[in-house]
C-alpha positions as CSV (number, residue, x, y, z in Angstrom):
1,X,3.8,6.2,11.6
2,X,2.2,8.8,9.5
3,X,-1.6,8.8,8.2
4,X,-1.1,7.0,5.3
5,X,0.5,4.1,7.0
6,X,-2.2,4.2,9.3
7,X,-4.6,4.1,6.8
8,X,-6.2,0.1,6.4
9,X,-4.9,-1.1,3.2
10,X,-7.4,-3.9,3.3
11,X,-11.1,-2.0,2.8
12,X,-13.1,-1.4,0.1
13,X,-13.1,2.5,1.0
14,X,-9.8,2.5,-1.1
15,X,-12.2,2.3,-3.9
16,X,-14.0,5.4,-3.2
17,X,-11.1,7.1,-1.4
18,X,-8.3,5.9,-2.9
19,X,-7.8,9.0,-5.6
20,X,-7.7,11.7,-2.5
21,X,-5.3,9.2,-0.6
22,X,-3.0,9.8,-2.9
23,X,-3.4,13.8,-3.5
24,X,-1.7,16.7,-3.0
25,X,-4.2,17.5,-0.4
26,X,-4.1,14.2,1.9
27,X,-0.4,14.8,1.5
28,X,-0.5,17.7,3.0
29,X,-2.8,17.2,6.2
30,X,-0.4,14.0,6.8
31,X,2.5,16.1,7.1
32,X,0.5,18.4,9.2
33,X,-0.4,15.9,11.6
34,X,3.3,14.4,11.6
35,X,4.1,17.9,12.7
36,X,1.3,17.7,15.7
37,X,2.6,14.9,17.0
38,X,6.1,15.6,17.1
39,X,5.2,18.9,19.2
40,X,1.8,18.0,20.8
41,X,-0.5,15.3,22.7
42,X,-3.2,14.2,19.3
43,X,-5.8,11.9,20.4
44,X,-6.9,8.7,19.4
45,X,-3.3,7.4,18.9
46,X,-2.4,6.8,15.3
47,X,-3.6,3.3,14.9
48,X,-7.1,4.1,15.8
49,X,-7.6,7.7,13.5
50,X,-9.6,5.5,10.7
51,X,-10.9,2.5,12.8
52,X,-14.2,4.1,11.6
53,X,-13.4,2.8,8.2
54,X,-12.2,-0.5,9.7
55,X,-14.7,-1.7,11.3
56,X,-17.6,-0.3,9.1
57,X,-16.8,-1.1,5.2
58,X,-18.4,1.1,2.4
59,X,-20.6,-1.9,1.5
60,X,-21.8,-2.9,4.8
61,X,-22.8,0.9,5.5
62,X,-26.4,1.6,6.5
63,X,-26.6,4.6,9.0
64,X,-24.1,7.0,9.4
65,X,-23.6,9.2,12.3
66,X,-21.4,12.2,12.1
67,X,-20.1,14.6,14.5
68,X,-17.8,17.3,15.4
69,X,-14.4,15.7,16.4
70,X,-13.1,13.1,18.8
71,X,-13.2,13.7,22.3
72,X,-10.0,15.3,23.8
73,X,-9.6,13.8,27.4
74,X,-6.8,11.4,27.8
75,X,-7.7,8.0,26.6
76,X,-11.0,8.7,25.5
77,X,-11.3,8.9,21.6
78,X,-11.2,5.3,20.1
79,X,-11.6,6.2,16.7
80,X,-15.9,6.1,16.8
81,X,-17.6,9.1,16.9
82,X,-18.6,9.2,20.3
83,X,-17.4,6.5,21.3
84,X,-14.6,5.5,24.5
85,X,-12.8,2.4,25.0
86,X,-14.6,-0.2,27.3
87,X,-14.1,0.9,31.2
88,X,-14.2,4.4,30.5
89,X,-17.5,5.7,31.3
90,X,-19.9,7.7,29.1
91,X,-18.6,11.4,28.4
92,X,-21.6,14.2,29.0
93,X,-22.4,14.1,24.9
94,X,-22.3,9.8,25.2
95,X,-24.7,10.1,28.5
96,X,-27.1,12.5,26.5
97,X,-27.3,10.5,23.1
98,X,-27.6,7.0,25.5
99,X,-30.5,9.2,27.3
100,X,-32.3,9.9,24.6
101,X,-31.9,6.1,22.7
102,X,-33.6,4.7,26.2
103,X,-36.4,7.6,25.8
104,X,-36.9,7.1,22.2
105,X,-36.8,3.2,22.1
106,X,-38.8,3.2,25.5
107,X,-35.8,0.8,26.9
108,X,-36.0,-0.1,30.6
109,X,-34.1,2.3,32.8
110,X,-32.4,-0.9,35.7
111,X,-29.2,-1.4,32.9
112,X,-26.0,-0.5,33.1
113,X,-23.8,0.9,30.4
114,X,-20.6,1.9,29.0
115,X,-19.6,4.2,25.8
116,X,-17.8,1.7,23.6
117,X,-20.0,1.8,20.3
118,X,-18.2,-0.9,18.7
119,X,-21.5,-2.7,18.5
120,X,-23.1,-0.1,16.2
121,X,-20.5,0.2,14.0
122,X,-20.3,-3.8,13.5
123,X,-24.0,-3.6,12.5
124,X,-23.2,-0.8,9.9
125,X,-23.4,2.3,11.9
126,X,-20.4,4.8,10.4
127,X,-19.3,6.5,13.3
128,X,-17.4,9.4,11.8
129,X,-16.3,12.9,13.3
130,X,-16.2,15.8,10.6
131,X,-12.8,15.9,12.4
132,X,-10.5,13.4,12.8
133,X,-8.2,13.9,15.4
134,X,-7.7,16.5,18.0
135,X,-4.8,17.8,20.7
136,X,-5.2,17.1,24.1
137,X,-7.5,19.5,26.1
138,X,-8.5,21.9,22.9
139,X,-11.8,20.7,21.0
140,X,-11.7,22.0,17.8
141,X,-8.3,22.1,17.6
142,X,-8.0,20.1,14.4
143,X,-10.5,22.1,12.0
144,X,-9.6,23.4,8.9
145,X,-6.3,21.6,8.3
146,X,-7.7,18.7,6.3
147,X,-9.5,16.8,7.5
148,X,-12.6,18.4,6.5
149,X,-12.1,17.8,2.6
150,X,-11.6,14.0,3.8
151,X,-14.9,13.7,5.1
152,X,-16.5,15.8,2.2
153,X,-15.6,13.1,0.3
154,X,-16.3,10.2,2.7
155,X,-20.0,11.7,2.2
156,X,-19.8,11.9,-1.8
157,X,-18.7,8.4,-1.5
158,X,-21.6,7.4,0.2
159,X,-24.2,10.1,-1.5
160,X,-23.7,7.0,-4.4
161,X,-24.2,4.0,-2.2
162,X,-26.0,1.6,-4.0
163,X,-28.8,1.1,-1.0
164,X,-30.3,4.0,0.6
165,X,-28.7,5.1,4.0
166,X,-29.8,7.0,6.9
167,X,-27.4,10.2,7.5
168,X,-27.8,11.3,11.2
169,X,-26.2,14.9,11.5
170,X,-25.6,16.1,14.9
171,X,-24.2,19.9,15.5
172,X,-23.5,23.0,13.0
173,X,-20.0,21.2,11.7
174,X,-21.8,17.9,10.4
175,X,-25.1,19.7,9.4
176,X,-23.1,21.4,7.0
177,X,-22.9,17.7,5.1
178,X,-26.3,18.1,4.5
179,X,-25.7,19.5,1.0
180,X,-24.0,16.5,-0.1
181,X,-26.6,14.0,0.7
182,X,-29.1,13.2,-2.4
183,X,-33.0,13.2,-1.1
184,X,-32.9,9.5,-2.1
185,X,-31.3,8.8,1.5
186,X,-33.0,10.0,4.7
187,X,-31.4,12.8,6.9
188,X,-31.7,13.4,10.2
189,X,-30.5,16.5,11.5
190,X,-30.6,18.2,15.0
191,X,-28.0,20.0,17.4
192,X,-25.3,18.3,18.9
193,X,-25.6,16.4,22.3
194,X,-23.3,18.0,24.1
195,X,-25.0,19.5,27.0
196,X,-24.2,23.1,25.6
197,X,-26.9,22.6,22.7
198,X,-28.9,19.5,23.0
199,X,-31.5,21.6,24.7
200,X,-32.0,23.1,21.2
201,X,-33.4,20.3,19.2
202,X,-31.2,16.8,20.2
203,X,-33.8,16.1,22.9
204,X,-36.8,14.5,21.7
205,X,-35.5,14.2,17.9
206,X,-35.3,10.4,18.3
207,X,-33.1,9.4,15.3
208,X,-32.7,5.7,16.5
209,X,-36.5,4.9,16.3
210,X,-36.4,7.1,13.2
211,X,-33.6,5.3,11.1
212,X,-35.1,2.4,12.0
213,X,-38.0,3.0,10.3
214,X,-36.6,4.1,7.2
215,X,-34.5,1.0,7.1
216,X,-37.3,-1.0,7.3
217,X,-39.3,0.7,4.7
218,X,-36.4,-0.3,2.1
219,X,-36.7,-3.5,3.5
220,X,-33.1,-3.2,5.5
221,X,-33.0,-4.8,9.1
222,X,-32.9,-2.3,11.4
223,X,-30.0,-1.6,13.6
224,X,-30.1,-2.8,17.2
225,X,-29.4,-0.4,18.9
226,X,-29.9,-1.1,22.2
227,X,-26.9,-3.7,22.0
228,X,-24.4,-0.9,23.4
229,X,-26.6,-1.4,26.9
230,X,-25.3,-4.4,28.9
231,X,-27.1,-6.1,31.5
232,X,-26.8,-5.5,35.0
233,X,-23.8,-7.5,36.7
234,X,-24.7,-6.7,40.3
235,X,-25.4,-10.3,42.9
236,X,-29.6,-9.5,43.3
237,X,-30.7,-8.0,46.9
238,X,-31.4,-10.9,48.4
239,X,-34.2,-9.5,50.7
């Protein structure tokens, strides 16, 4: 299977995307990543690479998150920025960004969680790396074969969504967006979470209770957020 296959033929991104699907340059980070495949471990598997783009349509968009690139432990990367398959428990970057959505939103602490963000993206949350895919133990492994112009145009896309969206940027790689984001939209830019530079700006930037509010103010229901928590599943002390 080879990107293109594993592109979803039934979205409405092939509106906005479908001109670069069919370039010289899409052509030529698929045959790239055919060739990583063949020679290396590439996380998520094939069928997962654009779930972004499956489970969050261009029309339904609201918020966008956008990252570096999926995570590169075995099994982790779904195809959701950030995100890990239900039973998998939250990476350091998940535990810091779930940290600061309880500080932020002022949630009760006695919950239990896990990192699948499928809930997000059903409400309209893109979940989007800058970076696709990855090998297997190397971060970063992936940049500056592709996948990069891909996204650039993921954001033009958006940069002339009918409603205004909330773009949340988090590290150097998806800051670097910021240019192609009109001031009609709200940004929301810090480091990354990953415990190597939330210390410089993540903490305390609450983007949840942020986007919320300028959802709101265009008269857009907010996202819930808080639906990635799940309640505690624990039989009660019964002293």
């Amino acid at each position: 299977m080879t990107l293109s296959s594993a592109w979803p033929r039934e979205t409405d991104w092939n509106e906005r995307l479908g001109d670069y699907l069919a370039s010289p340059s899409f052509e030529r980070l698929d045959q790239y990543m055919a060739n990583e495949r063949k020679h290396h471990t590439v996380y998520p598997c094939r069928d997962q690479v654009f779930r972004a783009f499956q489970l969050t349509p261009f029309a339904q968009t609201r918020v966008v998150i956008l990252g570096q690139d999926p995570y590169h432990g075995p099994g982790q990367a779904d195809g959701l920025a950030f995100s890990v398959p239900p039973g998998f428990p939250p990476p350091p970057s998940l535990r810091n960004i779930l940290q600061e959505l309880t500080t932020d939103l002022n949630l009760p602490l006695k919950k239990t969680v896990g990192g699948d963000l499928t809930s997000w993206a059903r409400q309209g949350v893109l979940l989007l790396n800058t970076v696709l895919t990855v090998r297997q133990g190397e971060a970063g492994s992936h940049q500056k074969q592709g996948w990069e112009t891909l996204t650039d145009h993921v954001m033009e896309s958006l940069n002339h969504h009918p409603q205004q969206l909330v773009f949340i940027l988090w590290g150097q790689m998806a800051g670097r967006k910021a240019a192609l984001i009109d001031s009609r939209h709200t940004t929301i830019q810090s480091a990354h979470p990953s415990p190597l530079s939330c210390y410089r700006g993540f903490w305390g930037s609450r983007p949840f209770s942020r986007a919320n509010a300028a959802l709101e103010s265009d008269r857009q229901r907010p996202i819930c957020w808080e639906s990635v928590f799940q309640p505690l599943t624990t039989e009660p002390d019964p002293r």
